[in-house]
C-alpha positions in Angstrom: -25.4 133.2 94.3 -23.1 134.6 91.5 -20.5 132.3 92.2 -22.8 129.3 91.4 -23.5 131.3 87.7 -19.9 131.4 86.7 -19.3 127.9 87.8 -22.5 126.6 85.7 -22.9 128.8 83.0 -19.3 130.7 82.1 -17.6 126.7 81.2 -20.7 125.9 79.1 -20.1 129.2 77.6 -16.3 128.5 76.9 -17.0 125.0 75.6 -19.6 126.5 73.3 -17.5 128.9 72.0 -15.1 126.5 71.4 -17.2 124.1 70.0 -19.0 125.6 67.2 -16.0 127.0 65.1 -14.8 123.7 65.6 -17.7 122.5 64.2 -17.5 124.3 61.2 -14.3 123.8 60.7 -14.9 120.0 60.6 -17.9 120.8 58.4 -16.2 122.4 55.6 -13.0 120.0 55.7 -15.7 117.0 55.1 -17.2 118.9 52.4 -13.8 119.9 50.6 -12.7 116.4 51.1 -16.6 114.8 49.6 -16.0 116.8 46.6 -12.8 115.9 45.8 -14.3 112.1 46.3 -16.9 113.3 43.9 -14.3 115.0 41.7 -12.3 111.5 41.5 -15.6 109.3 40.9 -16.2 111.7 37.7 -12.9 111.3 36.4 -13.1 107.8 36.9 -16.4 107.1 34.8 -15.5 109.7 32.0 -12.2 107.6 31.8 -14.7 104.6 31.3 -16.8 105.7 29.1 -14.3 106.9 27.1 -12.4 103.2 26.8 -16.2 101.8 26.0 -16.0 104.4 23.1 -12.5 103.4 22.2 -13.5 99.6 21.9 -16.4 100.1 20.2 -14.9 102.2 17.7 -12.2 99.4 17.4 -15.1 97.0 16.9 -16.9 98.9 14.2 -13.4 99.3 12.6 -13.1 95.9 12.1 -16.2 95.1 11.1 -15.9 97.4 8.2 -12.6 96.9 6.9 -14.5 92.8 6.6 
């Protein structure tokens, strides 16, 4: 009767325990690597925004010194 425990339960045991820090680990990596995703999207639209400024500020420049 035991032996049919440790044959059932004790590898779902093992794969669970193996399993779930795995999990996590997996977790956080996707979120470190979504953020720095994030991180370069921001970058990228500040550095957009910024050459819109640029040109328009070269626009208005122009149109004054008319």
């Amino acid at each position: 009767m035991f032996e049919s425990v440790f044959y059932t339960v004790a590898p779902m045991l093992v794969v669970g325990a193996v399993a779930v820090p795995v999990a996590l680990v997996l977790s956080v990596c996707a979120g470190v690597h979504k953020y720095a995703e994030w991180r370069e999207y921001k970058a990228a639209r500040a550095a957009e925004a910024e050459a819109d400024f640029e040109a328009g500020a070269a626009v208005g420049a122009v149109d004054t010194a008319e």
